[in-house]
VEXKEKE-306708 format. One record per residue: x, y, z of N, C-alpha, C in turn; residue in one letter; residue number from 1. Coordinates in Angstrom, 1 decimal. Atoms other than C-alpha are relative to their C-alpha. Example, Ala and Ser with C-alpha at 12.3 -4.5 7.8 and 13.67 -1.06 7.14 Angstrom:
<recs>
@neast 0.9 nnorth -1.2 nup 0.0 caeast 12.3 canorth -4.5 caup 7.8 ceast 0.9 cnorth 1.2 cup 0.0 r a k 1
@neast -0.9 nnorth -1.1 nup 0.0 caeast 13.7 canorth -1.1 caup 7.1 ceast -0.8 cnorth 1.1 cup 0.8 r s k 2
</recs>
This chain:
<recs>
@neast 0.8 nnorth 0.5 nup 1.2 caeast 5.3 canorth -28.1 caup -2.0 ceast -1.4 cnorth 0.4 cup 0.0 r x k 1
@neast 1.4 nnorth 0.1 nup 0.0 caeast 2.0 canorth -27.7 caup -0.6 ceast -0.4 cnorth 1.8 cup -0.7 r x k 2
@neast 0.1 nnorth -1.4 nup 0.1 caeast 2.3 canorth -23.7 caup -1.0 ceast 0.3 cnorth 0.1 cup -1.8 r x k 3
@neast -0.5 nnorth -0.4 nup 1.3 caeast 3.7 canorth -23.9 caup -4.6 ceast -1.6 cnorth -0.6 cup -0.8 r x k 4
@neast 1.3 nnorth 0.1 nup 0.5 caeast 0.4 canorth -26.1 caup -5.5 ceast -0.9 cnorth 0.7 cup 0.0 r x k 5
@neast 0.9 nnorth -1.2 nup -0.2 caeast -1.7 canorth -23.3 caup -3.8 ceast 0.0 cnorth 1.0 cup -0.8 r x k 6
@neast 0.0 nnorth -1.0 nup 0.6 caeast 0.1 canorth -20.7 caup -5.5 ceast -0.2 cnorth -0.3 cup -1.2 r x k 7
@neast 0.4 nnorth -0.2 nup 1.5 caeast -0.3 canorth -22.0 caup -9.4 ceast -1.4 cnorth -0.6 cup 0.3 r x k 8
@neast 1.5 nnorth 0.2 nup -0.1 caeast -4.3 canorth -23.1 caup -8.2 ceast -0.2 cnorth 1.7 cup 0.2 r x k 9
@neast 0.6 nnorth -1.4 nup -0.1 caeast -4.6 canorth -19.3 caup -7.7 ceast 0.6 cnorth 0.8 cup -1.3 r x k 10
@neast -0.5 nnorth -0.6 nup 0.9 caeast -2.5 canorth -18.4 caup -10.6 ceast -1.2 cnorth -0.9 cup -1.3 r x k 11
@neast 1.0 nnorth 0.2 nup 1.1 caeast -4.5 canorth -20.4 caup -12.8 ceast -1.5 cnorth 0.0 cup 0.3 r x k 12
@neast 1.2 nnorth -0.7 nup -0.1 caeast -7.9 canorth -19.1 caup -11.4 ceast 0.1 cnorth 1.3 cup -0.7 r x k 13
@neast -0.5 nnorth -1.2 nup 0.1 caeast -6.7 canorth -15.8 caup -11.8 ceast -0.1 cnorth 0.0 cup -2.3 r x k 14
@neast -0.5 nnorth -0.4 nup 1.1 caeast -5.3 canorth -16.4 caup -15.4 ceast -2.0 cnorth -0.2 cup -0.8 r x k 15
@neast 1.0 nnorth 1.0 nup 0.7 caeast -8.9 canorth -18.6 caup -16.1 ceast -1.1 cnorth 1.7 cup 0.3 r x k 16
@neast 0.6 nnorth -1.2 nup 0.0 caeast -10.9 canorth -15.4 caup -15.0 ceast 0.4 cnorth 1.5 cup -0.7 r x k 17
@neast -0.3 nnorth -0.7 nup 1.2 caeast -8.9 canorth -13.2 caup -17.4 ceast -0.9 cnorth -0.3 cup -0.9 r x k 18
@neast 0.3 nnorth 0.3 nup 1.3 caeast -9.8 canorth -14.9 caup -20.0 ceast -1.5 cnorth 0.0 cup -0.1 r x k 19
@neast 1.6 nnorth 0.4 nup 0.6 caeast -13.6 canorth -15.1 caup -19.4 ceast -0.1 cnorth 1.0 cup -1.0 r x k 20
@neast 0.3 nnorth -0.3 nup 1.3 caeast -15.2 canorth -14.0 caup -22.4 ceast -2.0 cnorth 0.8 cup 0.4 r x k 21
@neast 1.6 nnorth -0.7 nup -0.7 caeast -18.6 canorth -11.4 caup -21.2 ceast -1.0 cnorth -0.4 cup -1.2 r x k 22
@neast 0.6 nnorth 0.5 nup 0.5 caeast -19.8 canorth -12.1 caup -24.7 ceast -0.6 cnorth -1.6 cup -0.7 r x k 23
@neast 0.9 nnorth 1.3 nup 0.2 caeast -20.0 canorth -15.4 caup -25.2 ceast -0.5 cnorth -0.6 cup 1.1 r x k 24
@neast 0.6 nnorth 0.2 nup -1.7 caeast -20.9 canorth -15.7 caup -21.4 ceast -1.7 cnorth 0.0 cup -0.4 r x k 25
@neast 1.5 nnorth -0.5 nup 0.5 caeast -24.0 canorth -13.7 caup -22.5 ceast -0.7 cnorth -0.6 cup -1.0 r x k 26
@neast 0.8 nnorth 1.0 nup 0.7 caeast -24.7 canorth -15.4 caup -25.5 ceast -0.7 cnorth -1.5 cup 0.2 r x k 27
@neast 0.5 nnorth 1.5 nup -0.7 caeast -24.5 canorth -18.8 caup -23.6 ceast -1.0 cnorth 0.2 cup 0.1 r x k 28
@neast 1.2 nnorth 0.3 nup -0.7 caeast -27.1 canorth -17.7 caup -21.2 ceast -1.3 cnorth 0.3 cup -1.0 r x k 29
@neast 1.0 nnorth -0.4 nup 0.7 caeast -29.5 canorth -16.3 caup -23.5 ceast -0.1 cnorth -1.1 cup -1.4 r x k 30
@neast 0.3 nnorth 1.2 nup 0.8 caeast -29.3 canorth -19.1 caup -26.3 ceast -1.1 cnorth -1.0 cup 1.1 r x k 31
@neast 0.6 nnorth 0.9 nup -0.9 caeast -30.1 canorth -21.5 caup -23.2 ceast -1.7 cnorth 0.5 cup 0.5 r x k 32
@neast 1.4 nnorth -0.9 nup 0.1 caeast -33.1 canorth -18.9 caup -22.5 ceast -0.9 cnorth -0.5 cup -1.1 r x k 33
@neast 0.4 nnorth 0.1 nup 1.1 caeast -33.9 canorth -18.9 caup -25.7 ceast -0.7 cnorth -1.6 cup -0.2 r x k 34
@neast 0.6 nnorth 1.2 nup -0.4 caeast -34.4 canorth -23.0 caup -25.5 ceast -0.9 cnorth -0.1 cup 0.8 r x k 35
@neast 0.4 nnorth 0.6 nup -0.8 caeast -35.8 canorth -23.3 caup -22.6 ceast -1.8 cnorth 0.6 cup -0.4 r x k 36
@neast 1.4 nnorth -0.6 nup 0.6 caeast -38.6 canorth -20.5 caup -23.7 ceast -0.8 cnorth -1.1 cup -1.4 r x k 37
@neast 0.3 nnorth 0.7 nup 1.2 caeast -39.0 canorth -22.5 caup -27.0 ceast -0.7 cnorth -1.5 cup 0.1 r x k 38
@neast 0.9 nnorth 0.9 nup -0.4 caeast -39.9 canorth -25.2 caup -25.4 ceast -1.3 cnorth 0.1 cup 0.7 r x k 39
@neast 1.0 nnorth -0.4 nup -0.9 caeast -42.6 canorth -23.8 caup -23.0 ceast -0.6 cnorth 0.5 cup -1.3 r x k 40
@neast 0.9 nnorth -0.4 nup 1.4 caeast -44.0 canorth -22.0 caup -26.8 ceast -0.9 cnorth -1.1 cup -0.8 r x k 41
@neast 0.7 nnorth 1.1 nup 0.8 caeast -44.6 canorth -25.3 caup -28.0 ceast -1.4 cnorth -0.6 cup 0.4 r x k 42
@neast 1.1 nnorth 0.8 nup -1.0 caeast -46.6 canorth -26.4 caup -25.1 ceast -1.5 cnorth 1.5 cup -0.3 r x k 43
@neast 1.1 nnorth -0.8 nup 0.2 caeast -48.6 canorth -22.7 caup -25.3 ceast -0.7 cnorth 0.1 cup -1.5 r x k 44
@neast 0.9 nnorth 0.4 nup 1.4 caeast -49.3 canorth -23.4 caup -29.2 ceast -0.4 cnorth -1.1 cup -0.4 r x k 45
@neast 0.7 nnorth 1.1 nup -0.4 caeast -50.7 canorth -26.7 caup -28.4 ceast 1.0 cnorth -1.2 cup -0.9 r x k 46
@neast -1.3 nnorth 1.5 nup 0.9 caeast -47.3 canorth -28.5 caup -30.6 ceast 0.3 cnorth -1.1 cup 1.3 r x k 47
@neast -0.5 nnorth 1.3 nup -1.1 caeast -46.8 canorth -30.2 caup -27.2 ceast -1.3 cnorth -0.1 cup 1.2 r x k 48
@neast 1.5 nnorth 0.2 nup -1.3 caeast -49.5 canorth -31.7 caup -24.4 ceast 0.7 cnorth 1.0 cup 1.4 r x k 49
@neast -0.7 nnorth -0.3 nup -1.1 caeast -49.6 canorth -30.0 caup -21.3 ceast 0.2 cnorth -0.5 cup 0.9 r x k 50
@neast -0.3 nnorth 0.6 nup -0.9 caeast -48.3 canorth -31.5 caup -18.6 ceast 0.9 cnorth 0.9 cup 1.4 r x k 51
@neast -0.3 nnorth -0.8 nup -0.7 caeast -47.8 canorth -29.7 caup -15.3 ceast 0.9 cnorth 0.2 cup 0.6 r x k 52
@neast -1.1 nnorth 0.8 nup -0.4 caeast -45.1 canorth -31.2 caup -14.1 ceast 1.7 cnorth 0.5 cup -0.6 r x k 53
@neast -1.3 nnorth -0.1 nup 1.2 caeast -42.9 canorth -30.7 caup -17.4 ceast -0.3 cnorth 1.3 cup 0.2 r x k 54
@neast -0.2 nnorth -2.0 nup -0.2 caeast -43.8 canorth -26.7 caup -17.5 ceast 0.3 cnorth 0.3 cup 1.3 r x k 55
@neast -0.5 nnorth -0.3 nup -1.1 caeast -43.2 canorth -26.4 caup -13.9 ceast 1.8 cnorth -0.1 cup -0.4 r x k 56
@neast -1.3 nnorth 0.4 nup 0.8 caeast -39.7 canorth -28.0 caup -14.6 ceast 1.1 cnorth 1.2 cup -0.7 r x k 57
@neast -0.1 nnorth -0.7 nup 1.1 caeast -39.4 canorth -25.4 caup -17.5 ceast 0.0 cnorth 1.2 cup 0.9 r x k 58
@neast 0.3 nnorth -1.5 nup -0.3 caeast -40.3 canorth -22.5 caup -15.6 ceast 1.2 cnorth -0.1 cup 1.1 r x k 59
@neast -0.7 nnorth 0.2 nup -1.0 caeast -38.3 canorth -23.4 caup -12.6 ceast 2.1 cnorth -0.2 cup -1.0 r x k 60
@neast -0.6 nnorth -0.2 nup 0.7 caeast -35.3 canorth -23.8 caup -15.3 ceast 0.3 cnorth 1.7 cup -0.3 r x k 61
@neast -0.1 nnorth -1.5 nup 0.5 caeast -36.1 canorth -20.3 caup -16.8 ceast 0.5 cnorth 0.7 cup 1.5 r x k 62
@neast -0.4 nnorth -0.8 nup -1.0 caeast -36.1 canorth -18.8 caup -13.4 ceast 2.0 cnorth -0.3 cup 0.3 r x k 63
@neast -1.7 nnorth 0.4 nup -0.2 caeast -32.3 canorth -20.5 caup -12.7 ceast 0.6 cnorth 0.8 cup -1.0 r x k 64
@neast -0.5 nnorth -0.9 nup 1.0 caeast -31.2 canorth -19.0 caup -15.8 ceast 0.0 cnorth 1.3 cup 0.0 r x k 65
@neast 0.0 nnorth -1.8 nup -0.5 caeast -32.4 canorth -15.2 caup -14.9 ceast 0.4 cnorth -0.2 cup 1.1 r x k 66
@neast -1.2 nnorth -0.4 nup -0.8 caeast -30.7 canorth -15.6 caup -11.7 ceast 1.4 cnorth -0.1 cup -0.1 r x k 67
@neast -1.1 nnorth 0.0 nup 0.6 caeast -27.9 canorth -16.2 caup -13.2 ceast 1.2 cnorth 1.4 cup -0.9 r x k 68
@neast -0.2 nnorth -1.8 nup 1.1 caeast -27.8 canorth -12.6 caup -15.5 ceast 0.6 cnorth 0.6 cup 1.4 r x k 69
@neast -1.0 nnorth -0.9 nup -0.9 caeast -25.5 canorth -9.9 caup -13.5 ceast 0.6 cnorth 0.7 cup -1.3 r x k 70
@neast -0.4 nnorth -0.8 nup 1.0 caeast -25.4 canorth -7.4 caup -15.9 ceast 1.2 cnorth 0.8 cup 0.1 r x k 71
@neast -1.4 nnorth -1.0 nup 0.4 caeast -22.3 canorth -5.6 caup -14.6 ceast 1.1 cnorth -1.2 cup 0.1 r x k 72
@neast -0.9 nnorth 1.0 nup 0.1 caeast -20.7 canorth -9.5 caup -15.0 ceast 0.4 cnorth -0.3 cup -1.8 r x k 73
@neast 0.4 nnorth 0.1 nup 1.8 caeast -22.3 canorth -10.0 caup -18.7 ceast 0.6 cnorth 1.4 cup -0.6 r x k 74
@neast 0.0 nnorth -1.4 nup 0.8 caeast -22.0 canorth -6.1 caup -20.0 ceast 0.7 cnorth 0.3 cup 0.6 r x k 75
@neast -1.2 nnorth -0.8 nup -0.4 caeast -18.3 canorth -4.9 caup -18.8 ceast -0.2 cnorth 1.3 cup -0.6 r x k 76
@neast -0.5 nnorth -0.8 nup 1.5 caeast -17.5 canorth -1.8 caup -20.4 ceast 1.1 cnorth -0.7 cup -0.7 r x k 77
@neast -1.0 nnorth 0.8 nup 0.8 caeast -16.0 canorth -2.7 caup -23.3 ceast 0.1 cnorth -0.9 cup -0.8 r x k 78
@neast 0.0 nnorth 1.3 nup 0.6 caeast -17.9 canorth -5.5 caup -24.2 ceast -1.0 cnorth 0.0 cup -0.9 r x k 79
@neast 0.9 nnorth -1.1 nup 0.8 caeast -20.1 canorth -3.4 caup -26.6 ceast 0.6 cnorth 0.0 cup -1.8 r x k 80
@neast -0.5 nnorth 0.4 nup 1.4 caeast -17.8 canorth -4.4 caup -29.6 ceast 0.1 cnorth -1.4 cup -0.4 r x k 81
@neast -0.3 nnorth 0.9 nup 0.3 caeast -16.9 canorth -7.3 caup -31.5 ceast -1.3 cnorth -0.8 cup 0.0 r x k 82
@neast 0.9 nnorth 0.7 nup 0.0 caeast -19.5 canorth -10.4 caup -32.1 ceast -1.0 cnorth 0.2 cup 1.1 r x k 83
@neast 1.6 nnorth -0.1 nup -0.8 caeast -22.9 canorth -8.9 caup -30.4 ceast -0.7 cnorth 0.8 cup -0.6 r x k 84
@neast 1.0 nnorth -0.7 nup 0.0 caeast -25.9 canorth -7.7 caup -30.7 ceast -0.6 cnorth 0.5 cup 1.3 r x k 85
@neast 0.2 nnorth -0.5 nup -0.9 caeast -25.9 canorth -6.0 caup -27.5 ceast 0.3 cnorth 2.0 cup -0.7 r x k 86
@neast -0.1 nnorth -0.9 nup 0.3 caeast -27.1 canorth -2.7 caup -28.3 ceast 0.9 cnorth 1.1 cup 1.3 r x k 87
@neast -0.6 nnorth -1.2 nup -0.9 caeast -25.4 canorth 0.8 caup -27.0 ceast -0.8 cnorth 1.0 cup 1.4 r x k 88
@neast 0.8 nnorth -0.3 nup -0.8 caeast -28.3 canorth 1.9 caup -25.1 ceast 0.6 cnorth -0.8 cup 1.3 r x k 89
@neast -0.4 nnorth 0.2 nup -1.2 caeast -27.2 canorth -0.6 caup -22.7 ceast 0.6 cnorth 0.4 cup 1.2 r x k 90
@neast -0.8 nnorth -0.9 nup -1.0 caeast -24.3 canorth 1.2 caup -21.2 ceast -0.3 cnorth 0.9 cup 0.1 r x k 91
@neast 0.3 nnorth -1.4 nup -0.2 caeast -25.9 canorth 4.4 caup -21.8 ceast -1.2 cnorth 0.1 cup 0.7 r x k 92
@neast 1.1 nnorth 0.1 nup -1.2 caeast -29.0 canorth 3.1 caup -19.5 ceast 0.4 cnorth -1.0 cup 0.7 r x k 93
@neast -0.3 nnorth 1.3 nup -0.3 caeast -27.6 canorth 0.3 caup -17.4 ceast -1.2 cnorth 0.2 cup 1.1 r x k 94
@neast 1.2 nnorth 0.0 nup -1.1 caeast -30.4 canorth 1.6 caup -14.6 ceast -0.9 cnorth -1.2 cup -0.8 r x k 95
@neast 0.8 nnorth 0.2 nup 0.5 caeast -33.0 canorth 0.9 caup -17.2 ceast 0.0 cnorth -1.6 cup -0.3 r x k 96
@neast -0.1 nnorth 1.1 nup 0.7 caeast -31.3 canorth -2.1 caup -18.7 ceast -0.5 cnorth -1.4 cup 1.6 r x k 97
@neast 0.8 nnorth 0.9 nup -0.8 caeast -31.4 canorth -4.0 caup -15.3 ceast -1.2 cnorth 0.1 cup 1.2 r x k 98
@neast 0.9 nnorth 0.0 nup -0.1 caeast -34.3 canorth -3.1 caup -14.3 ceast -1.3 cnorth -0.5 cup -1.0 r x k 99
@neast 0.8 nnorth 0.9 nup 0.8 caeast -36.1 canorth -4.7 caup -17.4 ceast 0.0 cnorth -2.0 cup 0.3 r x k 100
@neast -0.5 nnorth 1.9 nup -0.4 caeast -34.2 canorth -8.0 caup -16.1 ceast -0.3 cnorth -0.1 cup 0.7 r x k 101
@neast 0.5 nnorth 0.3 nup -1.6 caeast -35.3 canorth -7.6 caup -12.5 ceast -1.7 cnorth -0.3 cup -0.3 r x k 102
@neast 1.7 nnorth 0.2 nup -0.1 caeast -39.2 canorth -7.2 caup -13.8 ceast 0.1 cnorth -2.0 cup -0.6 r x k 103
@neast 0.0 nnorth 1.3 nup 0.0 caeast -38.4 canorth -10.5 caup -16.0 ceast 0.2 cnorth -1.1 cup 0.7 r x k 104
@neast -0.1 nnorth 1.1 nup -1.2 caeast -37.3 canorth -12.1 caup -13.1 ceast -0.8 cnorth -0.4 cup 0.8 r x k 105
@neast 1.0 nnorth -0.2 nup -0.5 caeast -40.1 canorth -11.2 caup -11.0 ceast -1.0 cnorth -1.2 cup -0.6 r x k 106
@neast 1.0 nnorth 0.3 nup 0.9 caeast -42.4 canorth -12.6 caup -13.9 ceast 0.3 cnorth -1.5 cup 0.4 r x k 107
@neast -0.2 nnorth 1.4 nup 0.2 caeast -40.9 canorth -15.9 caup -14.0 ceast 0.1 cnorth -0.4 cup 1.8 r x k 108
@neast 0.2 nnorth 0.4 nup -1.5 caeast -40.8 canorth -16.2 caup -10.0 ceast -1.6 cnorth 0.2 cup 0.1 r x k 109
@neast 1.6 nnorth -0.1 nup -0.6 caeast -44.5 canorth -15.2 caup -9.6 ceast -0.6 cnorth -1.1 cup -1.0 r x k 110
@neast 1.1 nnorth 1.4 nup 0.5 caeast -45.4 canorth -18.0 caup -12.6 ceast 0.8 cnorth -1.2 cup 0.6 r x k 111
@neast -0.5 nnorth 0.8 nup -1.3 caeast -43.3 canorth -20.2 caup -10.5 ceast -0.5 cnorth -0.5 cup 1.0 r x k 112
@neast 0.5 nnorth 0.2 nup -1.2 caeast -44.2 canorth -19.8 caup -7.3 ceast -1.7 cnorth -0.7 cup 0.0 r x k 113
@neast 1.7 nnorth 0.3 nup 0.1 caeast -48.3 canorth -20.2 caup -8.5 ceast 0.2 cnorth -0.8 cup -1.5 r x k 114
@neast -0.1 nnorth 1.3 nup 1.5 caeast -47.3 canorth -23.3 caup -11.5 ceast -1.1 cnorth 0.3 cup -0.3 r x k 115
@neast 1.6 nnorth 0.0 nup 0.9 caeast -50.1 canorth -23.2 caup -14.0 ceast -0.4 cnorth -1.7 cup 0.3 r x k 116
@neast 0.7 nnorth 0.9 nup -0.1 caeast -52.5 canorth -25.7 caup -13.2 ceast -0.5 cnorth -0.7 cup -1.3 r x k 117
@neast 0.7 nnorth 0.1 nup 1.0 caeast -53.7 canorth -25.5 caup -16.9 ceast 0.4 cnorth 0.7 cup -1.0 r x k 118
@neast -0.4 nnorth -0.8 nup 1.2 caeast -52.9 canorth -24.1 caup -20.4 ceast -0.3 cnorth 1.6 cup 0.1 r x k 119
@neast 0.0 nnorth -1.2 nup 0.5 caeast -54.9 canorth -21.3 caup -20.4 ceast 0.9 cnorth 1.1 cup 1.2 r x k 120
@neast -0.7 nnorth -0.7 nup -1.3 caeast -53.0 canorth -20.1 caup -16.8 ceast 1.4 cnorth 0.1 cup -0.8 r x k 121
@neast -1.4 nnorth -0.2 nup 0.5 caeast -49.6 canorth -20.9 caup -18.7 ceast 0.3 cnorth 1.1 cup -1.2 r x k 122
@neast -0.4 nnorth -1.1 nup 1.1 caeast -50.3 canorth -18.7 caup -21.5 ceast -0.4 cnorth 1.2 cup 0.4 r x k 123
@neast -0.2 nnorth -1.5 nup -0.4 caeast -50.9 canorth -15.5 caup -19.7 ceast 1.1 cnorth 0.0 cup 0.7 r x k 124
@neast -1.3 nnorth -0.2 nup -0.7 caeast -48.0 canorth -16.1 caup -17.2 ceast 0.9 cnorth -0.2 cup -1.2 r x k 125
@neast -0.9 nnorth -0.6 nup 1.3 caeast -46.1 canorth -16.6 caup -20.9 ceast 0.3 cnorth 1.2 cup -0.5 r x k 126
@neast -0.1 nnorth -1.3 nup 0.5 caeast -47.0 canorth -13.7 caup -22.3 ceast 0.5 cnorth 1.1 cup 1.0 r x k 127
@neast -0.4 nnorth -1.3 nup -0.4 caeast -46.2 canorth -11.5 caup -19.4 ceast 1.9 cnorth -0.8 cup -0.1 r x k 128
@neast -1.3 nnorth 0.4 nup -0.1 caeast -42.9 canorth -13.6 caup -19.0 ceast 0.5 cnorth 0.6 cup -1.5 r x k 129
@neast -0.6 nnorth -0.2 nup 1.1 caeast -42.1 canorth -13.0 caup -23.3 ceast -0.5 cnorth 1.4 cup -0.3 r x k 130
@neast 0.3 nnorth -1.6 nup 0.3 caeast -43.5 canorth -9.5 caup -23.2 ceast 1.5 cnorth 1.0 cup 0.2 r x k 131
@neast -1.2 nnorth -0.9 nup -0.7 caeast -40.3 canorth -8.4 caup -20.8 ceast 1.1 cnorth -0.4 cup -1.1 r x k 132
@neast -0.9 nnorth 0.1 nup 0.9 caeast -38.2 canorth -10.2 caup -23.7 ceast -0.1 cnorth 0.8 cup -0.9 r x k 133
@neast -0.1 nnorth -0.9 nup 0.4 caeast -39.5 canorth -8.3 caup -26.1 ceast 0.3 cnorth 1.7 cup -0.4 r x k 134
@neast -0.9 nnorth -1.6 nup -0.5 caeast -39.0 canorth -4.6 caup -24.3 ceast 1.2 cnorth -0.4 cup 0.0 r x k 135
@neast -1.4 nnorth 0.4 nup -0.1 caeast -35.7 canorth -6.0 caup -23.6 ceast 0.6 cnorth 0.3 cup -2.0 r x k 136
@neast -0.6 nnorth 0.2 nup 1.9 caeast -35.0 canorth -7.0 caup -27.8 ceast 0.0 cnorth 1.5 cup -0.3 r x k 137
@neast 0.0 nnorth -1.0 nup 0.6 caeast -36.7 canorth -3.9 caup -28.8 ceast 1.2 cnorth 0.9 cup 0.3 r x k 138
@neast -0.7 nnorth -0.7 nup -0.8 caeast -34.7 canorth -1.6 caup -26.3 ceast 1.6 cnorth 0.1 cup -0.5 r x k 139
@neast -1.3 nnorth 0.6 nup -0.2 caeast -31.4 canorth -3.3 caup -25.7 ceast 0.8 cnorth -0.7 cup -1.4 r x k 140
@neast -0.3 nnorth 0.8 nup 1.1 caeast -30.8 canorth -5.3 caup -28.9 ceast 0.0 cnorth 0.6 cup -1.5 r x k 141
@neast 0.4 nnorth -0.9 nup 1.1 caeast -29.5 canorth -4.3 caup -32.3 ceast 0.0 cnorth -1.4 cup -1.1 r x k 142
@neast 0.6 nnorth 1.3 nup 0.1 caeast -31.0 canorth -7.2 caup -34.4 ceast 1.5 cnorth 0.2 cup -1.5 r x k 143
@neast -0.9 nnorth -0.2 nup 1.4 caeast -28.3 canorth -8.3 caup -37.3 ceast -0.1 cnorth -0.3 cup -1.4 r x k 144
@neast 0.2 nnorth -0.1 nup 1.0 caeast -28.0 canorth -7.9 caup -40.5 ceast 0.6 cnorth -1.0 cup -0.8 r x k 145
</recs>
């Protein structure tokens, strides 16, 4: 009995890892990005108080979320069709591509590691943090229509 329970726990891992889905994997994470950033924007265009505590939080969030990316988990081949805006460059630079996500990661661990004491500290460690999004968009992303 115990062996037959083992065996369909491995059969239905197996089947459950078929079925992941790379693009809405990727979408997930980057909507959640997408939040987490949106919140930390509010605080650098003065819609929200700062409080160092809550952007720590936030940043320490973002960082979770870029460790999380594993571009040859997200971007299979293959996964370049159907509902994305994951441009073709991708697979045709995957060096380049993760390497734009390694510097983002960087960015978001070095405003981490040294939390902004104060606004004006959080909006230069922003900008370099939303700069790497942007090379990324421009680059990687084919915006829709």
């Amino acid at each position: 009995m115990r062996k037959l329970v083992i065996a369909i726990s491995m059969l239905a891992l197996a089947a459950s890892a078929a079925f992941a889905d790379p693009i809405l994997d990727r979408q997930g994470l980057m909507k959640e990005r997408g939040k987490i950033a949106g919140g930390l924007a509010k605080v650098v265009k003065g819609e929200e108080p700062f409080d160092a505590a809550a952007v720590l939080t936030q940043l320490q969030a973002l960082q979770a979320n870029a460790e999380k990316f594993d571009a040859d988990v997200l971007f299979p081949a293959g996964s370049d069709t159907g509902d994305t805006t994951a441009a073709p460059k991708i697979w045709e630079d995957m060096a380049g591509f993760k390497s734009t996500e390694d510097k983002y990661l960087a960015d978001i661990k070095a405003a981490t590691a040294t939390a902004p004491a104060d606004i004006d500290t959080l909006k230069t460690q922003f900008d370099a943090i939303t700069s790497n999004c942007g090379t990324c968009h421009k680059t990687y992303r084919v915006k829709k229509s």
